[in-house]
C-alpha positions in Angstrom: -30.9 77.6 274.6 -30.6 79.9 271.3 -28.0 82.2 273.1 -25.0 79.3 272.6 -25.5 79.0 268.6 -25.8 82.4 268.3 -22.5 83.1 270.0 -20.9 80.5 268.1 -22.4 81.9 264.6 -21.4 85.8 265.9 -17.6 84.5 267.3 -17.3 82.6 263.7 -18.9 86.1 261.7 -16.4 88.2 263.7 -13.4 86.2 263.1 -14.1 85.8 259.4 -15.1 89.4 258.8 -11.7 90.5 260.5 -9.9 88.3 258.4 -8.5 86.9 261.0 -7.9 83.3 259.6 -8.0 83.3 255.9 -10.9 82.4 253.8 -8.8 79.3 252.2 -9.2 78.0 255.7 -12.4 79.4 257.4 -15.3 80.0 255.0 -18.3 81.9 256.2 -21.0 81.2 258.0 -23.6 82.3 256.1 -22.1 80.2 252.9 -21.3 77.2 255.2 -25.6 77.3 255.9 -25.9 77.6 252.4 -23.5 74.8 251.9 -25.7 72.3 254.2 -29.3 73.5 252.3 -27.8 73.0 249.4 -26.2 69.9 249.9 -29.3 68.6 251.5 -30.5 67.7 247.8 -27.6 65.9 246.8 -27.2 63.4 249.6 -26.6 65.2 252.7 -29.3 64.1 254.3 -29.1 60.4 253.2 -25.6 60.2 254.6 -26.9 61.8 258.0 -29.6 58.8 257.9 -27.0 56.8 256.9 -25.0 57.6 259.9 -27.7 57.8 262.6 -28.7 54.5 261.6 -25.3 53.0 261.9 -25.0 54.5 265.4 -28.5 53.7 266.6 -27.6 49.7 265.4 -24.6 49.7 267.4 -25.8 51.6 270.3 -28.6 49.1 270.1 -25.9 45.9 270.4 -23.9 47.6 273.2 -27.6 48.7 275.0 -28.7 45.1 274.9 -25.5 43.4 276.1 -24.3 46.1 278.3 -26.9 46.8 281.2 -27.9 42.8 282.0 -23.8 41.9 281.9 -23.8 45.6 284.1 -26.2 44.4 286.4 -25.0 40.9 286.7 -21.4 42.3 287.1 -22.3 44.6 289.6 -24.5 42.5 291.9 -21.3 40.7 293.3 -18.5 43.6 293.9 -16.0 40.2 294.2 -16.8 39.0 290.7 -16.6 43.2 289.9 -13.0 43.2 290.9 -12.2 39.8 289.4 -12.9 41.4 285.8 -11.8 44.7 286.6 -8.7 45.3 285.1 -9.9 43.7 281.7 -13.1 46.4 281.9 -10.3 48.8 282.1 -8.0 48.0 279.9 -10.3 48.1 276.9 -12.2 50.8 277.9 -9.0 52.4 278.4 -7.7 51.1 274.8 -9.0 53.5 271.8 -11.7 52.4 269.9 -9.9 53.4 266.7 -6.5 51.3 267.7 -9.5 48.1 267.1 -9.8 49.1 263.9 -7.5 46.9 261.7 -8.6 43.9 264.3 -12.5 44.4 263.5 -11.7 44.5 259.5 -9.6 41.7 260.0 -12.6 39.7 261.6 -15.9 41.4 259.9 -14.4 43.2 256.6 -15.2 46.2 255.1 -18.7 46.0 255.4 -20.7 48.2 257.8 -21.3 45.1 260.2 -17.4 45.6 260.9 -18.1 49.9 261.6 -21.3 48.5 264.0 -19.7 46.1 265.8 -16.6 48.4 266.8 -18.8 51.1 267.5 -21.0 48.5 269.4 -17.5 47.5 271.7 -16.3 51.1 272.7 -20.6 51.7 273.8 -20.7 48.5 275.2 -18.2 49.1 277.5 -18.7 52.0 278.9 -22.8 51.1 279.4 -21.1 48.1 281.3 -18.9 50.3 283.7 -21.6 52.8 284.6 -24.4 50.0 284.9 -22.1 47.9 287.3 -20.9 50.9 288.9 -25.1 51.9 289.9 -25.5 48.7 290.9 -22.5 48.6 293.1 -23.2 52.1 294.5 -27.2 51.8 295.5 -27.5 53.4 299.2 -27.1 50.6 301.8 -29.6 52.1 303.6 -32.4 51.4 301.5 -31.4 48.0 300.7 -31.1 47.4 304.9 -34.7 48.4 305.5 -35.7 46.6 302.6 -34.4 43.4 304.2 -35.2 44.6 307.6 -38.8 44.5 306.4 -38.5 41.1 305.1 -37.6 41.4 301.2 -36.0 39.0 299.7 -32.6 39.2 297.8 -34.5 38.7 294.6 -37.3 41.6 296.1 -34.3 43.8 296.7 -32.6 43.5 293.7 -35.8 44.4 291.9 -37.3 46.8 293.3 -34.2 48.6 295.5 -31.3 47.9 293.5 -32.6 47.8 290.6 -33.8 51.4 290.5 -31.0 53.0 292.6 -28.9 52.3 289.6 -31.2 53.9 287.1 -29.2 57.1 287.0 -25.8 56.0 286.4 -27.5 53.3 283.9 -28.2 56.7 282.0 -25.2 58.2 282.3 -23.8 55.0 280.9 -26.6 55.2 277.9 -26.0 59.2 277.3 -21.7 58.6 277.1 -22.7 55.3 275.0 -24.6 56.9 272.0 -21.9 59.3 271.8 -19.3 56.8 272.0 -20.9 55.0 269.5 -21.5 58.4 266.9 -18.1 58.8 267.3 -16.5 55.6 266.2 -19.1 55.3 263.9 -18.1 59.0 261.7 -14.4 57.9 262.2 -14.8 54.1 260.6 -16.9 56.0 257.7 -13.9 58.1 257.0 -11.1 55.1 257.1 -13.0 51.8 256.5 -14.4 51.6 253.4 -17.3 53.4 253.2 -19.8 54.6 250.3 -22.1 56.7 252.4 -22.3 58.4 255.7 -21.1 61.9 257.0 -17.8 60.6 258.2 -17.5 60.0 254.1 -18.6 63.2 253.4 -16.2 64.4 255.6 -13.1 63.1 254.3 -14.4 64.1 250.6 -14.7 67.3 251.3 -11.3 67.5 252.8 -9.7 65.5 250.1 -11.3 68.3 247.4 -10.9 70.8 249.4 -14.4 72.0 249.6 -14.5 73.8 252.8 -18.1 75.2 252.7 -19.4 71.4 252.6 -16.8 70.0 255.3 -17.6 72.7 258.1 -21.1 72.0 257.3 -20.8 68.4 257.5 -19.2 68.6 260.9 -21.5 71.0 261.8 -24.6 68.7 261.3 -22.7 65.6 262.8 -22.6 68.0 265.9 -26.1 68.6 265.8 -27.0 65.0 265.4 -24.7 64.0 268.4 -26.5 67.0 270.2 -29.6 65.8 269.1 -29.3 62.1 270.7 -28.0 63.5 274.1 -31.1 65.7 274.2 -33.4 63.0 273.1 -31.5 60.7 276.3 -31.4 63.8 279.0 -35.3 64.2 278.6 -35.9 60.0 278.7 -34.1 60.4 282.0 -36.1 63.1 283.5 -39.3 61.3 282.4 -38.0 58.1 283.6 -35.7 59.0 286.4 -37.6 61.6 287.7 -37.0 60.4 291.5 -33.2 60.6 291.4 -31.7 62.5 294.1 -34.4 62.6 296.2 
């Protein structure tokens, strides 16, 4: 697990040591660590609080409208193809193109970063929940029914878990969905706080040390959260496959 990072920190050593890129551009990587410990103290790690609660919010909104409307959508594949192309086409539409919409309706506040970061998660938990749903094995559900279950029985205790996998996958791409809008609203609607803030400060002062360190910890929070969802899976969807 180390090996990764340590390649990364060698690779960026190597190329700065060689002078391959100039150190206008490419600081260090022992001063960009010492950039993020030191920065730590002066609001660092407020702004990465900031941010992970901003993207837990939304993630929380998209999580609780997504998987019922997912299941619901993907219960009847007719009603599925009815909505379709509008699934689609938004999912299909980039999240930061809704920007100027969402500050239109919600203003600069961070309710108007949640709730587009909220819309891009929300819709692609609802494509991979309806998609599970759609895609249980028939052959489960037929000997379900063959024993005498019920549509609701099925649904609940066949369907129901058949999708959990996808329904993760859906949750997993959500979060970072919704980490992703969230750093990029904090850099161009009006924010006070957050890393995506940081972020555009640094670049605007040119403070190179504190921006690659800044991205660097927004990478490790993103990392963080898929970690923290890959090991809720195996606990919870420890049957999959089988």
């Amino acid at each position: 697990m180390a090996i990764g990072p340590l390649a990364l920190f060698l690779i960026w050593y190597g190329v700065f040591a060689a002078g391959l890129v100039t150190p206008k551009l490419l600081p260090s990587p022992v001063r960009t660590l010492q950039a993020i410990w030191e920065n730590m103290g002066t609001g660092l790690g407020q702004d990465f609080l900031y941010t992970l609660q901003r993207t837990l919010h939304a993630f929380a909104l998209a999580a609780i409208l997504g998987v019922p409307l997912g299941i619901v959508v993907g219960a009847s594949e007719k009603f599925y193809r009815s909505i379709e192309f509008l699934i689609d086409f938004f999912r299909s539409t980039p999240a930061t193109a809704m920007f100027p919409l969402f500050m239109i309706i919600f203003g600069l506040g961070d309710f108007s970063k949640i709730s587009v970061a909220a819309f891009a998660a929300f819709l692609v938990i609802l494509f991979n929940v309806a998609y599970g749903v759609m895609h249980a094995r028939p052959t489960r559900m037929l000997a379900a029914r063959v024993m005498g279950a019920s549509r609701l029985r099925v649904f609940k205790d066949v369907m129901f878990y058949e999708s959990l996998p996808q329904t993760f996958i859906g949750l997993r791409t959500g979060v970072s969905m919704a980490l992703v809008v969230i750093v990029v609203a904090e850099m161009f609607i009006g924010s006070d706080n957050g890393l995506g803030k940081r972020i555009i400060d640094s670049q605007i002062t040119f403070d190179l040390p504190q921006l690659y360190g800044t991205i660097l910890v927004s990478g490790i929070l993103g990392y963080g959260l898929n970690l923290l969802f890959l090991a809720a899976e195996k606990l919870l969807v420890h049957w999959a496959g089988r």
